[in-house]
PDB file as gemmi writes it, atoms N, CA and C in Angstrom:
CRYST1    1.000    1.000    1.000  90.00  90.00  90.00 P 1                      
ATOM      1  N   UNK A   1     229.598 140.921  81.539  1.00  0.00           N  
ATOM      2  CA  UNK A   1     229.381 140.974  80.103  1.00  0.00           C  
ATOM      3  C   UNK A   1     229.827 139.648  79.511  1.00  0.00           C  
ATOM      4  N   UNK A   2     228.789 138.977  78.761  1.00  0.00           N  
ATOM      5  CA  UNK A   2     229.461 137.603  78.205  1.00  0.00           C  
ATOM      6  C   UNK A   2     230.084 137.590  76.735  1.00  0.00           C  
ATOM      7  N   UNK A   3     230.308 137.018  76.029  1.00  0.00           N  
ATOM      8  CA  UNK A   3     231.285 136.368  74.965  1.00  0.00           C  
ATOM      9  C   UNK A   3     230.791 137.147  73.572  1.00  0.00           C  
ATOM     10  N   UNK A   4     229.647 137.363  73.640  1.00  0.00           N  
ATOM     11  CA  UNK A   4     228.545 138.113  72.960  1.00  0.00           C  
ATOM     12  C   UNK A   4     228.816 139.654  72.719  1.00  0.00           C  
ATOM     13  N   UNK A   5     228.500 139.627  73.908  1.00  0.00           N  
ATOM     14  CA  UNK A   5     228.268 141.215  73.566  1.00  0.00           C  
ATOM     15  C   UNK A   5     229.564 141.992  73.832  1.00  0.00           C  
ATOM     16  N   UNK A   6     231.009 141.462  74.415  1.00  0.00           N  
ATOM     17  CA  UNK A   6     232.190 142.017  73.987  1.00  0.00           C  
ATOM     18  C   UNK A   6     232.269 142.039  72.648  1.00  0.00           C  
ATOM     19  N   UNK A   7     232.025 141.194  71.786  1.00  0.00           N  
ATOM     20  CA  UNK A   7     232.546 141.262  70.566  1.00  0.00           C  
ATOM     21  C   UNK A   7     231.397 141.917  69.915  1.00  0.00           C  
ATOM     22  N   UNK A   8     230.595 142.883  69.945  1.00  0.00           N  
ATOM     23  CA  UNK A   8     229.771 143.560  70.239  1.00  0.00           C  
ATOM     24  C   UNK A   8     230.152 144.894  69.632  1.00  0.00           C  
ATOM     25  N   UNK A   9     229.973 145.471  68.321  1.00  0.00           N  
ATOM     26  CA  UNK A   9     230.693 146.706  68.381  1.00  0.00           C  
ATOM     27  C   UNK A   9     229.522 147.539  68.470  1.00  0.00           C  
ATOM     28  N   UNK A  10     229.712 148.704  69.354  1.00  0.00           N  
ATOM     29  CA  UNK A  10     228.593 149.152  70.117  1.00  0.00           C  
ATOM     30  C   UNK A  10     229.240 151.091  70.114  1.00  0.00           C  
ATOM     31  N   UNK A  11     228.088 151.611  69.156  1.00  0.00           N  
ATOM     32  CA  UNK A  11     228.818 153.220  68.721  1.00  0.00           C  
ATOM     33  C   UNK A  11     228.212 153.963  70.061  1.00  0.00           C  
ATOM     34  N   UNK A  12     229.721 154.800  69.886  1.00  0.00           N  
ATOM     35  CA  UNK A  12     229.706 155.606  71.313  1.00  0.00           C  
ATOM     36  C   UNK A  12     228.610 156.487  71.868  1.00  0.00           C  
ATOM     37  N   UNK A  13     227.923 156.671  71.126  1.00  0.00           N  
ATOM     38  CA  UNK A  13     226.551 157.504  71.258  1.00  0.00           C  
ATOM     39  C   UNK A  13     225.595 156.683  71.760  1.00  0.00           C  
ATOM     40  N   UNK A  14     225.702 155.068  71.614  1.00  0.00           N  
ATOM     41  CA  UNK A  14     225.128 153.860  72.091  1.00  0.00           C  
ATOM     42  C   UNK A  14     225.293 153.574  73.901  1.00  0.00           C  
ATOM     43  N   UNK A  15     226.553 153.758  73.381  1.00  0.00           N  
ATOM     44  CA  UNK A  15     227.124 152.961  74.633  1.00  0.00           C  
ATOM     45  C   UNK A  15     226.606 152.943  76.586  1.00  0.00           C  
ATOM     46  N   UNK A  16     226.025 154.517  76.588  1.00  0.00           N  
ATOM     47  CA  UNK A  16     225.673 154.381  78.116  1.00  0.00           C  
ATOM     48  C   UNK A  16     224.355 153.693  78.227  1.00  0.00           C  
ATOM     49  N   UNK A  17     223.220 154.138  76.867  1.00  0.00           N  
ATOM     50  CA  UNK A  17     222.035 153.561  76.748  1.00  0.00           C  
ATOM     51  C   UNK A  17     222.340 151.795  77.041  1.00  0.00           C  
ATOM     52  N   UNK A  18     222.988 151.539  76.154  1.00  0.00           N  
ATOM     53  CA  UNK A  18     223.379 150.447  75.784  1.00  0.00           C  
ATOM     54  C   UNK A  18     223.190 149.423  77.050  1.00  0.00           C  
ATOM     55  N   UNK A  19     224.394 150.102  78.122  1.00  0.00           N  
ATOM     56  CA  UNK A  19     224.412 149.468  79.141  1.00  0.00           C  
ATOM     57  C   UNK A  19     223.474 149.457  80.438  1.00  0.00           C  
ATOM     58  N   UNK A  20     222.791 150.124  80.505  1.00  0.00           N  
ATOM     59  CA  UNK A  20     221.559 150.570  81.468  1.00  0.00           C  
ATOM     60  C   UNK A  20     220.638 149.564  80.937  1.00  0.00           C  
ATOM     61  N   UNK A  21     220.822 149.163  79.258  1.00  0.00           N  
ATOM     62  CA  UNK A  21     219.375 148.598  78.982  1.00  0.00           C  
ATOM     63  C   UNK A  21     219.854 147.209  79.012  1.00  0.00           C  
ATOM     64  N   UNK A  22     221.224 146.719  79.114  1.00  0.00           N  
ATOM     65  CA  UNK A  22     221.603 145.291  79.485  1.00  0.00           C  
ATOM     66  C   UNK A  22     220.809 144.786  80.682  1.00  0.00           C  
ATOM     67  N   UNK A  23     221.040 145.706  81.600  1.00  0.00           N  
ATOM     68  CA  UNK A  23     221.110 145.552  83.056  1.00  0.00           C  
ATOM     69  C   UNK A  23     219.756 144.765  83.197  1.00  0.00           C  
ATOM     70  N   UNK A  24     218.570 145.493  82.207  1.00  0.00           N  
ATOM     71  CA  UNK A  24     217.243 144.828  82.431  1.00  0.00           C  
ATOM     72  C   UNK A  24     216.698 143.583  81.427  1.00  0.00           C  
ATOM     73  N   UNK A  25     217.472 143.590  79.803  1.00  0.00           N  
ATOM     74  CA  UNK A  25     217.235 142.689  79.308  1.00  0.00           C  
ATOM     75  C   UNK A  25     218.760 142.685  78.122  1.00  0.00           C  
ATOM     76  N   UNK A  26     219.861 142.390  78.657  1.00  0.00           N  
ATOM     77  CA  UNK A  26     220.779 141.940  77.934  1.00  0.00           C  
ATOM     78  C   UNK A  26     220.772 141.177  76.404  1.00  0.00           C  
ATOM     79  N   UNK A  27     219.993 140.862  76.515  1.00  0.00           N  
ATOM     80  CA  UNK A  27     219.525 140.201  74.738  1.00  0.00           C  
ATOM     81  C   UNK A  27     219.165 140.916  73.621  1.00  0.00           C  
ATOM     82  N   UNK A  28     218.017 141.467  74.232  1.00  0.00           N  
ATOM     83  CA  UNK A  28     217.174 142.799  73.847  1.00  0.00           C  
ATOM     84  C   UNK A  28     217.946 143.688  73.524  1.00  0.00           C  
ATOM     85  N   UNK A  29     218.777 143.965  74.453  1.00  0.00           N  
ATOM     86  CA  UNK A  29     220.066 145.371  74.259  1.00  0.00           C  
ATOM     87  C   UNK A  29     220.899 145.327  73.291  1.00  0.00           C  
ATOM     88  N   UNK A  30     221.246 143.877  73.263  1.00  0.00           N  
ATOM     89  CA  UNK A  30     222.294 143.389  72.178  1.00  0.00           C  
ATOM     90  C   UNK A  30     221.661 143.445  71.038  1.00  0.00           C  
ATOM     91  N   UNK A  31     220.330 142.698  70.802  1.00  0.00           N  
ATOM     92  CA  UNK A  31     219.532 142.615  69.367  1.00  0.00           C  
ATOM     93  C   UNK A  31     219.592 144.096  69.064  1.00  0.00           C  
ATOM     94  N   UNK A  32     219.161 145.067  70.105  1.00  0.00           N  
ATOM     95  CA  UNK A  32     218.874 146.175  69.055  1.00  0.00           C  
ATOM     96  C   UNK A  32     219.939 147.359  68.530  1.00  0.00           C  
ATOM     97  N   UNK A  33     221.127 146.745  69.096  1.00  0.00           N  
ATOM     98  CA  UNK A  33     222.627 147.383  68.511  1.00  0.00           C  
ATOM     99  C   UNK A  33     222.919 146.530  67.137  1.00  0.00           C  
ATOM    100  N   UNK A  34     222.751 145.205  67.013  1.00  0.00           N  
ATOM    101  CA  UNK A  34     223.211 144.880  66.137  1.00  0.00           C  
ATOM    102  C   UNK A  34     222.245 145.446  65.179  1.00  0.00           C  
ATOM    103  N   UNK A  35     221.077 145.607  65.198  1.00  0.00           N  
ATOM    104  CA  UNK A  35     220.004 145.488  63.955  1.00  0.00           C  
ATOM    105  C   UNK A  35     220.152 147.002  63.540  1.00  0.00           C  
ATOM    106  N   UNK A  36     220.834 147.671  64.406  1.00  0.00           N  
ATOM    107  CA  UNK A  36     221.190 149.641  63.988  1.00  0.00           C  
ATOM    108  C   UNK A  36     222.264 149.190  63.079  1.00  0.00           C  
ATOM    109  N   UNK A  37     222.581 148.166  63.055  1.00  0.00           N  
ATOM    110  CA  UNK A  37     224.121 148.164  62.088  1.00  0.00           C  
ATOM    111  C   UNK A  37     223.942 147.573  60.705  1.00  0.00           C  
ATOM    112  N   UNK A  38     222.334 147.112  60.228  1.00  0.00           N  
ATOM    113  CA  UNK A  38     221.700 146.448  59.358  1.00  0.00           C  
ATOM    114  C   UNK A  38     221.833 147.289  58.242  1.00  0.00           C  
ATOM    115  N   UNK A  39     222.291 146.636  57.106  1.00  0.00           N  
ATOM    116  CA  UNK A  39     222.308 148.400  55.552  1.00  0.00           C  
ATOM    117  C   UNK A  39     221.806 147.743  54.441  1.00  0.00           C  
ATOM    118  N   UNK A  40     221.018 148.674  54.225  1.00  0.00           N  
ATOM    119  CA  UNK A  40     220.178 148.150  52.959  1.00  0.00           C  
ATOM    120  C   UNK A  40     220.799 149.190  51.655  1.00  0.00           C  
ATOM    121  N   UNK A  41     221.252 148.631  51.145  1.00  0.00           N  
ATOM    122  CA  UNK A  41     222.584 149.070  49.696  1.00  0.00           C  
ATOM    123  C   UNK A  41     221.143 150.122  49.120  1.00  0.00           C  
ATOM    124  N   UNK A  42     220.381 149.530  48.863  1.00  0.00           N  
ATOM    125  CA  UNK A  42     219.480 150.557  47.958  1.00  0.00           C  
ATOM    126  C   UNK A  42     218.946 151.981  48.426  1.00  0.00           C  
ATOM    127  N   UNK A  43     218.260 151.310  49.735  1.00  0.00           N  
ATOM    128  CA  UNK A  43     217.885 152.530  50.416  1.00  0.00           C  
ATOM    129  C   UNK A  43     219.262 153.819  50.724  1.00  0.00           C  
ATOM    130  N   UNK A  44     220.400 153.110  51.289  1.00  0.00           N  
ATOM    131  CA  UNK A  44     221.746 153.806  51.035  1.00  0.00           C  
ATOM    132  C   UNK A  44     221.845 154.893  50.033  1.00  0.00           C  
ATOM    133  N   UNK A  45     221.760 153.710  49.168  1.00  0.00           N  
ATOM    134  CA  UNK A  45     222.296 154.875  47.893  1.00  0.00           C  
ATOM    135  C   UNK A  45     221.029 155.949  47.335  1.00  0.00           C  
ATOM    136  N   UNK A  46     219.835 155.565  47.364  1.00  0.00           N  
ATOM    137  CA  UNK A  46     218.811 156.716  47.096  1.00  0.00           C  
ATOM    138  C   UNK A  46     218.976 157.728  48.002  1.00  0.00           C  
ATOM    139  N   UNK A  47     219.244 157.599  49.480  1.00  0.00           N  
ATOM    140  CA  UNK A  47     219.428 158.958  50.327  1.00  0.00           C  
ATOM    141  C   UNK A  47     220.778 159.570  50.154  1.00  0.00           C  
ATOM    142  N   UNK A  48     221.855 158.781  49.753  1.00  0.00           N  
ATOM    143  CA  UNK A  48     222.968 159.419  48.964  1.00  0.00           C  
ATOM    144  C   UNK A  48     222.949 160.365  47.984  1.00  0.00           C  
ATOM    145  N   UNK A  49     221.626 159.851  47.236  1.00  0.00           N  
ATOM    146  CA  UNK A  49     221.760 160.920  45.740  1.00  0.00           C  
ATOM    147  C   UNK A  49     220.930 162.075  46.237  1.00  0.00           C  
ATOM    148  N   UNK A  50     220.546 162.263  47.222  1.00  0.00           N  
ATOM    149  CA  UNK A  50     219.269 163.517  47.263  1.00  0.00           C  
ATOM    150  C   UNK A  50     220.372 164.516  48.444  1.00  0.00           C  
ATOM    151  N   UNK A  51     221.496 164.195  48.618  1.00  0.00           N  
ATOM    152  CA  UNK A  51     222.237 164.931  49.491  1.00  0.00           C  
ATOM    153  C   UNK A  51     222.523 166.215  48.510  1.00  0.00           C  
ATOM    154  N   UNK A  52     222.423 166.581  47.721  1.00  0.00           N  
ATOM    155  CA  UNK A  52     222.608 167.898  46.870  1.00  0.00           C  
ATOM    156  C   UNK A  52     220.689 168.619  47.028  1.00  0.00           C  
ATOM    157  N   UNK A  53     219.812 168.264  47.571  1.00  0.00           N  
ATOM    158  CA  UNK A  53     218.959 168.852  47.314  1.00  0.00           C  
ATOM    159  C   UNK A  53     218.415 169.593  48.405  1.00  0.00           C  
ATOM    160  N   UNK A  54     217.618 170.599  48.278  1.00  0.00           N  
ATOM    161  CA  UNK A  54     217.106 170.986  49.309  1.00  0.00           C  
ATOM    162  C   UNK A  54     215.768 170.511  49.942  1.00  0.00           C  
ATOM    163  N   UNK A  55     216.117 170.209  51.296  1.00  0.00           N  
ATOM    164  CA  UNK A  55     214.807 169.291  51.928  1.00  0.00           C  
ATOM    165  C   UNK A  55     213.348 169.758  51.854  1.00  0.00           C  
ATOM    166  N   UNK A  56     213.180 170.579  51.005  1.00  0.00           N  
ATOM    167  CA  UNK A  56     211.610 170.886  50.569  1.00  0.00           C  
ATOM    168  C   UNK A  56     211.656 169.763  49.464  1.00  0.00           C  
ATOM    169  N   UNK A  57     212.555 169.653  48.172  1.00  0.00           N  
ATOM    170  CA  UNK A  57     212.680 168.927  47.223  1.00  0.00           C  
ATOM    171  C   UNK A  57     212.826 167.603  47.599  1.00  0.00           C  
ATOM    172  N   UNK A  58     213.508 167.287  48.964  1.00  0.00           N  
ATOM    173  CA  UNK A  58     213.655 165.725  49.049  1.00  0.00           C  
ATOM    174  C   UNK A  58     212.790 164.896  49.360  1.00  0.00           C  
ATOM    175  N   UNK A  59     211.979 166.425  50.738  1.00  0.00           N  
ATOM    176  CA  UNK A  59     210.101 165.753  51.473  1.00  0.00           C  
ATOM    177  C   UNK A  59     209.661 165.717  49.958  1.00  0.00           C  
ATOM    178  N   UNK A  60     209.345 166.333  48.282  1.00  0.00           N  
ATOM    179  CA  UNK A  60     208.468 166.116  47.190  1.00  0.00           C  
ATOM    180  C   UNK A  60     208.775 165.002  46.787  1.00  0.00           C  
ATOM    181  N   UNK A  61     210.063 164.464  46.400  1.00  0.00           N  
ATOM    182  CA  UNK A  61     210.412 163.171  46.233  1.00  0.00           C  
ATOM    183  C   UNK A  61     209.845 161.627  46.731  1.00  0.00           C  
ATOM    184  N   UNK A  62     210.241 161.883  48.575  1.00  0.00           N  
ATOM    185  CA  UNK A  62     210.309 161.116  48.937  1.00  0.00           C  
ATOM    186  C   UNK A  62     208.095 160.676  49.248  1.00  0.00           C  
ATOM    187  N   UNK A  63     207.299 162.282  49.074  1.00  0.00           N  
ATOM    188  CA  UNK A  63     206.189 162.031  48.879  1.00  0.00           C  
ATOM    189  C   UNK A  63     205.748 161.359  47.143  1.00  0.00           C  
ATOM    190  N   UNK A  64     206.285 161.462  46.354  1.00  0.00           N  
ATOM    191  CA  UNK A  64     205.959 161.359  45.290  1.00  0.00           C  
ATOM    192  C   UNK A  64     206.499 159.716  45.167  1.00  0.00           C  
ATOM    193  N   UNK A  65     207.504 159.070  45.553  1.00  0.00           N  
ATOM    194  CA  UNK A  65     207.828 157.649  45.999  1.00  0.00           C  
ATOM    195  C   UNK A  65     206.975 156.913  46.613  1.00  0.00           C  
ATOM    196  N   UNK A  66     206.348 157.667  47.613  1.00  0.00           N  
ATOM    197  CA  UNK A  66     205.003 156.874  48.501  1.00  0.00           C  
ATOM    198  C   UNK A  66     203.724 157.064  47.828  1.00  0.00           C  
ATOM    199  N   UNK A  67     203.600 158.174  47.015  1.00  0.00           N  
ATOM    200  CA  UNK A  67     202.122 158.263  46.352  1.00  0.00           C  
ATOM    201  C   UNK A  67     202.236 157.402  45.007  1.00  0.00           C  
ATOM    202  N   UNK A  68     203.185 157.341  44.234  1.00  0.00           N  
ATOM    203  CA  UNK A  68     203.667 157.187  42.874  1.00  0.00           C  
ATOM    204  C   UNK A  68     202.963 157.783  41.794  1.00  0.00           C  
ATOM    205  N   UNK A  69     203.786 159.249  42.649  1.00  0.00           N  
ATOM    206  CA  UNK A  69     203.880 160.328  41.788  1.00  0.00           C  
ATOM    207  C   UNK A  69     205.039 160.340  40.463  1.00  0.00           C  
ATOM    208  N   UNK A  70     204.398 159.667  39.275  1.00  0.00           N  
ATOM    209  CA  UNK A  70     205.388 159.492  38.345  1.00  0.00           C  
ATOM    210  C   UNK A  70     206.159 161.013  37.847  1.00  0.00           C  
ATOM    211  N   UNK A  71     204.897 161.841  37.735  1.00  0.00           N  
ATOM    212  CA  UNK A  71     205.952 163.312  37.324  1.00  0.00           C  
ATOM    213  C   UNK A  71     207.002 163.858  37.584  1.00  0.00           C  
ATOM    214  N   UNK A  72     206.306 163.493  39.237  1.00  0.00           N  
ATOM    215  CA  UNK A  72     207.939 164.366  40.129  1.00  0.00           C  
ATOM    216  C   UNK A  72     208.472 163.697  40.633  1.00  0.00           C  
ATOM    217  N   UNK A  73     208.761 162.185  40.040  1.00  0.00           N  
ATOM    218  CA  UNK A  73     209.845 160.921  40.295  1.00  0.00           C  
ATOM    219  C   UNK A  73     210.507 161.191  39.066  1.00  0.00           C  
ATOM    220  N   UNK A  74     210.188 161.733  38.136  1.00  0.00           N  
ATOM    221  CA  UNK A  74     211.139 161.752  36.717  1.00  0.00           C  
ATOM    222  C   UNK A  74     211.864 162.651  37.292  1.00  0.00           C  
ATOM    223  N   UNK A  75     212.139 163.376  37.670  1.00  0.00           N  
ATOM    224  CA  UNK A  75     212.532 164.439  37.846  1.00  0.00           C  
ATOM    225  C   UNK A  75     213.830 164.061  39.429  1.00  0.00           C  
ATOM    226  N   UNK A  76     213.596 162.556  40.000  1.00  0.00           N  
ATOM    227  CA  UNK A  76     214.718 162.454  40.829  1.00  0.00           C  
ATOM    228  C   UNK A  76     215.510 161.465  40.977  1.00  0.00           C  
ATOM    229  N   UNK A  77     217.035 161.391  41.339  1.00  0.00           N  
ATOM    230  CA  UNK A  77     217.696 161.049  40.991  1.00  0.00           C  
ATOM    231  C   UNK A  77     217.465 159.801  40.576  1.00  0.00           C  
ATOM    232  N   UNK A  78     218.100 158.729  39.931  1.00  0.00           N  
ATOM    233  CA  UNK A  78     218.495 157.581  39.350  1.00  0.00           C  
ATOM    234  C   UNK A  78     218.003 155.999  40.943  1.00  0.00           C  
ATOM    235  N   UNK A  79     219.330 156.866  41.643  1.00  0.00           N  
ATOM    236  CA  UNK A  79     219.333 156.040  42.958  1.00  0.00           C  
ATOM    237  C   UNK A  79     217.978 155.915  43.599  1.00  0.00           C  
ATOM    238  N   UNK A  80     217.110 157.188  43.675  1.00  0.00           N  
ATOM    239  CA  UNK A  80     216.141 156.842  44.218  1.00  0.00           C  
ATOM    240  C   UNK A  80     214.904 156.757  43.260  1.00  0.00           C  
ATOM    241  N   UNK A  81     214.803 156.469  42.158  1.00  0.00           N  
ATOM    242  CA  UNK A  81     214.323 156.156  41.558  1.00  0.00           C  
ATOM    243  C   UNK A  81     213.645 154.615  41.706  1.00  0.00           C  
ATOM    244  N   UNK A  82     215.178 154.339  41.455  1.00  0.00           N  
ATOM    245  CA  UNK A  82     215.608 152.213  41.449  1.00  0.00           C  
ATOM    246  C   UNK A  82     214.964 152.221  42.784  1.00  0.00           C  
ATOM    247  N   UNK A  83     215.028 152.731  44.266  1.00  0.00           N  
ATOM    248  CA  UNK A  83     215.229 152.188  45.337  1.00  0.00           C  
ATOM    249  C   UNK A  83     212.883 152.387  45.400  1.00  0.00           C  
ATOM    250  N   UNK A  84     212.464 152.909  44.511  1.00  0.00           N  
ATOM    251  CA  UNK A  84     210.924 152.658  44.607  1.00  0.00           C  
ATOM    252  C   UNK A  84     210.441 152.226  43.485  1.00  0.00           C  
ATOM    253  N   UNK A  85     211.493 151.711  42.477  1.00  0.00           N  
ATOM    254  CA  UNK A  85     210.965 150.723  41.564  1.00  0.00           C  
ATOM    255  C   UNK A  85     210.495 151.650  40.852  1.00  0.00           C  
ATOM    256  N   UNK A  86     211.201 152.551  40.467  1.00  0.00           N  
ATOM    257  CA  UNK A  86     210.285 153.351  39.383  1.00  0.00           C  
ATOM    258  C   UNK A  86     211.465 153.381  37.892  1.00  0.00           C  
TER     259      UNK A  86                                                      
END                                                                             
């Protein structure tokens, strides 16, 4: 293991994958641990605010975000509102 990927923080649910997939392309393995650790503040916080809802209401949302369904975007939260520009 080189200099890299010790300092490498690598979640335990990762970790056996992790290392099986060094074995064949060590770079690759590394790129795609770090890029699981990538956070997008907006997207964050819109799936934050829909944690009170029930996932029939969150699939209407999150369809009404992709269609731009303005009706039944008024109707959800703030966070995910901002996070489709509405």
């Amino acid at each position: 293991m080189n200099t890299a990927a010790a300092s490498l923080h690598v979640p335990s649910a990762y970790v056996e994958g992790w290392r099986k997939a060094r074995v064949l392309d060590p770079g690759l393995a590394d790129a795609y641990v770090r890029h699981t650790m990538v956070t997008d503040p907006l997207a964050d916080a819109a799936m934050d605010s829909l944690a009170g809802f029930e996932p029939a209401q969150v699939e209407a949302f999150i369809r009404a975000g992709m269609d731009g369904d303005e009706k039944t975007m008024r109707a959800a939260p703030e966070a995910f509102r901002t996070f489709f520009g509405s």
